[in-house]
Phi, psi and omega in degrees: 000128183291165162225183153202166173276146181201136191266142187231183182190136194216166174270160181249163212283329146327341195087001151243159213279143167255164164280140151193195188236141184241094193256134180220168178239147233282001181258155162324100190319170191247000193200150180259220270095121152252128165228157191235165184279151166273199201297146175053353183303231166156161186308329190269028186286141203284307161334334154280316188294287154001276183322292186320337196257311180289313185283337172306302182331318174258021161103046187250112121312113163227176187251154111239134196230160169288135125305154206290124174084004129315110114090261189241350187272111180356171130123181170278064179330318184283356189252025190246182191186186155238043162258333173282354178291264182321310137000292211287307176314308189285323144337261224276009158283311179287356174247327161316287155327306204260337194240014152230274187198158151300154163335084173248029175213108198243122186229152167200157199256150163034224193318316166344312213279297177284341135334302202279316208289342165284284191294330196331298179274023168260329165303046200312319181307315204281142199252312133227223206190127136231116162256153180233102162082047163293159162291154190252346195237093124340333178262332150348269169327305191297259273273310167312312193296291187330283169332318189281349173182070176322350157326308201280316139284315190273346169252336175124348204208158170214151160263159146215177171237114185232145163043045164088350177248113153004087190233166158250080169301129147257195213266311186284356086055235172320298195277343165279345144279353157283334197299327195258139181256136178274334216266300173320307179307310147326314180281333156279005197287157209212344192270141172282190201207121167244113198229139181262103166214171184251144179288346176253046174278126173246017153273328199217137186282167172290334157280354162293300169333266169319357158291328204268350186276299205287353184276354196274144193241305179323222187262108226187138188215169170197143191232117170261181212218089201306147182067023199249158185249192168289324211250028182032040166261353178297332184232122192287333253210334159294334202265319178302339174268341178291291191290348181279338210231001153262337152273339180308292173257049180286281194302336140359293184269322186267007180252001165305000000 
């Protein structure tokens, strides 16, 4: 099925604009989609694009967006977080809504993941869930960034350097990832959960994946993804089994 592509742009509940790409086919979507990104990551990490391009290809209309202060999207990346991450999903829920149709396919990469898996039951439109290679923890993650650079508590701010770039972590940061239980929220999802990891992820371990499979009380699958690195670029050959067995059991749900 052709698709096409489209760059679009909506506000965040601040009030600056975020970017993003709209990819859909040229025929009537048979479903919408949002997928969001990981930490410091942005719509254009190749591995979304890609996925995002296959499921458009196979009647999925989906966004992809910067999260707010990333990459083409307004704002302050240090001053973000991830209830502003949950903030930004619902934004583009909300432009979805007034200029297609809504969401009833919520996929996210990492922290992404853990973003959609936060907003899911704020979503009425939404129908399933996939994360791909997610925290089973949020407080996990602050107690490492902390570690990698203690700056960030005793001065209040930190550099890092992530994937070659420049960031500035701050303190409300760490704290606004303690603030959230990933695992209580699994155990309340009202949503099925198809969730994805590789036993050789060395960003986020493989015992995160199964936390997060065993915190889930609902409807729930899990796939591992033998060989998969985090940012699924090693294997050419990962995005094509991700997108055949994501629609597979996709369609399970969203043609109800």
């Amino acid at each position: 099925m052709k698709r096409k592509s489209t760059r679009v742009k909506f506000k965040n509940q601040g009030g600056e604009t975020l970017i993003g790409v709209f990819e859909r086919p040229v025929e009537h979507p048979i479903a919408h989609a949002i997928f969001t990104h990981c930490f410091t990551c942005g719509k254009d990490l190749k591995a979304i694009v890609k996925l995002s391009r296959k499921l458009a290809e196979a009647g999925v209309a989906v966004l992809r967006f910067d999260f707010t202060g990333l990459n083409d999207s307004q704002g302050d990346f240090s001053e973000t977080n991830l209830s502003s991450n949950i903030a930004d999903v619902l934004s583009a829920v909300e432009y979805l809504r007034q200029n297609h149709e809504p969401p009833s396919l919520l996929i996210g990469h990492s922290l992404g993941g853990t973003a959609m898996t936060l907003a899911a039951n704020r979503i009425e439109s939404a129908k399933a869930l996939v994360t791909i290679a997610s925290p089973s923890s949020t407080q996990r993650l602050a107690g490492f960034l902390e570690a990698s650079n203690p700056d960030i508590v005793n001065s209040g701010a930190g550099q890092f350097t992530i994937g070659g770039r420049e960031f500035v972590l701050k303190q409300q940061l760490l704290d606004d990832l303690r603030s959230h239980d990933i695992e209580s929220a699994l155990a309340e999802l009202r949503v099925p959960i198809l969730m994805y990891h590789s036993p050789d992820d060395k960003t986020l371990p493989y015992d995160w994946g199964l936390k997060m499979f065993n915190a889930a009380r609902g409807v729930k699958n899990f796939i591992t993804l033998d060989g998969a690195d985090h940012l699924l670029t090693d294997q050419p050959e990962d995005l094509e089994f991700v997108a055949e067995t994501l629609l597979s059991w996709g369609k399970r749900y969203l043609q109800r």
